[in-house]
C-alpha positions as CSV (number, residue, x, y, z in Angstrom):
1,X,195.0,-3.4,146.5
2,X,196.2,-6.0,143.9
3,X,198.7,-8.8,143.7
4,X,202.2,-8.5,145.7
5,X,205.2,-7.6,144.1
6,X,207.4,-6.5,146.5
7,X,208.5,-4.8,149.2
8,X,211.4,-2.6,150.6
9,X,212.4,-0.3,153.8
10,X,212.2,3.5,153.6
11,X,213.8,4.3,157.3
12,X,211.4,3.1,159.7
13,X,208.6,2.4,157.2
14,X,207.9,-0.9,154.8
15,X,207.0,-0.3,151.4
16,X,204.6,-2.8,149.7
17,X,204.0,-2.2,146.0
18,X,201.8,-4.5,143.8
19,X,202.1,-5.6,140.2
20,X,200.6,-2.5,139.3
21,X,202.4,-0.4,141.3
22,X,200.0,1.2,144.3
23,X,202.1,0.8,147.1
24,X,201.5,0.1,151.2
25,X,203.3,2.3,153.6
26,X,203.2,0.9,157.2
27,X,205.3,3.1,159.4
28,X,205.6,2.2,163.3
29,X,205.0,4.8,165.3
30,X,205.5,2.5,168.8
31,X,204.8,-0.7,170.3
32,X,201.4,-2.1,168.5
33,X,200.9,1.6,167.4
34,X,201.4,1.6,163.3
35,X,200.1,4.6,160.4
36,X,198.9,2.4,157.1
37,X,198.8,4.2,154.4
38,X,197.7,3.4,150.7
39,X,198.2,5.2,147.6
40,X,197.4,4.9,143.8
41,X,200.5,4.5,141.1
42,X,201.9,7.7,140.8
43,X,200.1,9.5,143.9
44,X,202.1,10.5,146.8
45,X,201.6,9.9,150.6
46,X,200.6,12.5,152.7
47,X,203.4,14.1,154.8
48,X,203.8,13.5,158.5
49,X,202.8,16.8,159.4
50,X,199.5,16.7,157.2
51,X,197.6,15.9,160.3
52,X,197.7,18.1,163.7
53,X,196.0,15.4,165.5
54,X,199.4,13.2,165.5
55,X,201.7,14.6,168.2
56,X,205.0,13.1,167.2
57,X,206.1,11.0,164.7
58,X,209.1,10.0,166.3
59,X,210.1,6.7,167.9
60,X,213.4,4.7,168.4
61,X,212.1,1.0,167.6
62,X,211.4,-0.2,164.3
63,X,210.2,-3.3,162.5
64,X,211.0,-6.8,161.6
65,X,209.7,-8.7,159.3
66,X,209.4,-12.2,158.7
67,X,208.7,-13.7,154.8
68,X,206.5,-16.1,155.0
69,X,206.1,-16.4,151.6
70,X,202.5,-16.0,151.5
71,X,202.5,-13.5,153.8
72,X,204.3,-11.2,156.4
73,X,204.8,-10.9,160.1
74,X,205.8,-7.3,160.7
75,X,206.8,-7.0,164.8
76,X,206.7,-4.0,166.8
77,X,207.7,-5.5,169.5
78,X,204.4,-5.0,171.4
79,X,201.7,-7.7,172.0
80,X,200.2,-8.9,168.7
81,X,202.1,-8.7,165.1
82,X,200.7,-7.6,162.3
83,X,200.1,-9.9,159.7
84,X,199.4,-9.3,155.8
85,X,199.0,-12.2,153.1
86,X,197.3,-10.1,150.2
87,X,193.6,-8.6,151.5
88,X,193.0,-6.3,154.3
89,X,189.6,-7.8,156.9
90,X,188.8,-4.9,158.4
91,X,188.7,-5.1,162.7
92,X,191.3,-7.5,162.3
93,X,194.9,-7.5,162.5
94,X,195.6,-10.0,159.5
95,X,194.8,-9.5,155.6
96,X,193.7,-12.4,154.3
């Protein structure tokens, strides 16, 4: 993904985009337990049925976020937050 541009809520999900508009979904599905998913500029996400494997989709927590400028804490309220500040490292919980 490219440079940051912003970011908004879509019910329980967060909504990056970049400056060239592929955009981040991060939906919480419970405590620790998030979907990513990442799409082009002009693509759609798959729907939340797309996949029999998940059982439900439903849960009554949500996010909060925390601006840190050059990055995000987004809290689940489980154990560990997840982090981002521009690049994914994958097997970690942090882009950087």
């Amino acid at each position: 993904l490219t440079t940051y541009a912003r970011h908004r809520f879509d019910g329980q999900s967060v909504i990056f985009t970049t400056s060239i508009g592929q955009r981040l979904r991060i939906t919480p599905y419970g405590n620790s337990i998030v979907r990513v998913q990442a799409v082009r500029k002009g693509e759609d996400y798959y729907s939340d049925d797309h996949y029999e494997m998940i059982e439900s989709h439903h849960w009554d927590g949500f996010f909060t976020i925390a601006d840190h400028g050059s990055f995000f804490i987004l809290d689940t309220g489980g154990d560990t937050p997840i982090e981002d500040d521009d690049s994914f490292t994958p097997g970690q919980n942090r882009w950087n």
